[in-house]
N, C-alpha and C positions, 0 to 999 in steps of 0.2 A: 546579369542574373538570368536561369533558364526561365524562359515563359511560362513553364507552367511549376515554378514554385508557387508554395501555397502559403507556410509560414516552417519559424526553426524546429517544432514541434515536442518539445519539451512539455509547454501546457495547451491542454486541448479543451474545447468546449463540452458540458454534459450536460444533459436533462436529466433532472431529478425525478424518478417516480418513485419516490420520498424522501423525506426532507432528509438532507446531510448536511453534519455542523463541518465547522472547517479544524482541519486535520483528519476527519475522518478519512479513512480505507472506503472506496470505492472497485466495485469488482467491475471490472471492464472486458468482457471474453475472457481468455486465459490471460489478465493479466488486473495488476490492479495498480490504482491510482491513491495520490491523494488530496479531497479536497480543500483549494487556498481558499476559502469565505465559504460561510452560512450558503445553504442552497435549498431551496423552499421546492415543493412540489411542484413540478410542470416548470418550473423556471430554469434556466442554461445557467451552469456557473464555470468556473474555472477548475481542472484540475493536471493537475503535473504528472508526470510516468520518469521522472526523473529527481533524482537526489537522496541524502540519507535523513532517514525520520524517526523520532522515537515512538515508537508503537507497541500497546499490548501486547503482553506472549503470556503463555500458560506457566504458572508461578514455580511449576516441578522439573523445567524443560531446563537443562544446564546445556547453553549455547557458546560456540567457542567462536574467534574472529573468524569469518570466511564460511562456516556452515551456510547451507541453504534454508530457506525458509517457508515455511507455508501460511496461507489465511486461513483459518477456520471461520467460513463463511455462520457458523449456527453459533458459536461462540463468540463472535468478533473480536481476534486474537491471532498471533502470529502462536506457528505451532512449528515444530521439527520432522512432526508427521506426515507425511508424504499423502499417503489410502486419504483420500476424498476431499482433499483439500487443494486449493490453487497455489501452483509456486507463484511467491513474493519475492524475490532474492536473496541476499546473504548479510549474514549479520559481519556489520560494519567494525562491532566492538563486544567483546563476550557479555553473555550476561548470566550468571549461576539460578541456581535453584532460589526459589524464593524472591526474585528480583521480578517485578511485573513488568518491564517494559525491558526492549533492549532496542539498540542502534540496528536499523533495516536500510542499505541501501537497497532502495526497490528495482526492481525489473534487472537485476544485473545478471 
C-alpha cells in the first residue's frame, strides 16, 4: 500500500455547526453528503459522498431515471433546478409529480 494513503474515502469525518440527524443532506463545498448518525453541534460524525438515498424533492418536479439533481439548500429538498442550487447527482429511479421523495445517487 502507498505511504501515504489515508483511507478508501467513501465516508469522511464532519464537524457539525448544527446539529444533523442521520440521513440528513449535508452541503460540503460543491458537493453534498449524507449523514450515517445523529451529529450534535461541535461534535465529528460520519458522513458518506457515496451511494443511492431516498431524499426530499419538490412534490411538482417529474424526475426521470438518469436526470441530474440539485439541493435546494433554503428548502431542504432535491430540486431539478439548476439557478442557485448545488448539483446532488442523478436520479437513480424516476419519481412523478406529487411524489416527495425520489431515489438520488449522490455525487454521480
Amino acid at each position: 500500500m502507498a505511504k501515504n494513503y489515508i483511507q478508501e474515502g467513501n465516508v469522511l469525518s464532519y464537524t457539525a455547526t448544527a446539529a444533523v440527524a442521520s440521513g440528513a443532506v449535508v452541503v460540503i463545498g460543491e458537493r453534498i453528503a449524507i449523514a450515517l448518525a445523529d451529529i450534535a453541534v461541535g461534535e465529528t460524525g460520519a458522513i458518506t459522498i457515496e451511494g443511492v438515498f431516498a431524499v426530499a424533492k419538490l412534490g411538482t418536479d417529474v424526475v426521470g431515471q438518469g436526470d441530474l439533481l440539485y439541493w435546494d439548500a433554503a428548502n431542504s429538498r432535491l430540486t431539478a433546478t439548476a439557478a442557485g442550487n448545488t448539483l446532488a447527482g442523478f436520479a437513480a429511479a424516476p419519481a412523478g409529480a406529487g411524489i416527495g421523495t425520489v431515489n438520488i445517487k449522490i455525487n454521480a
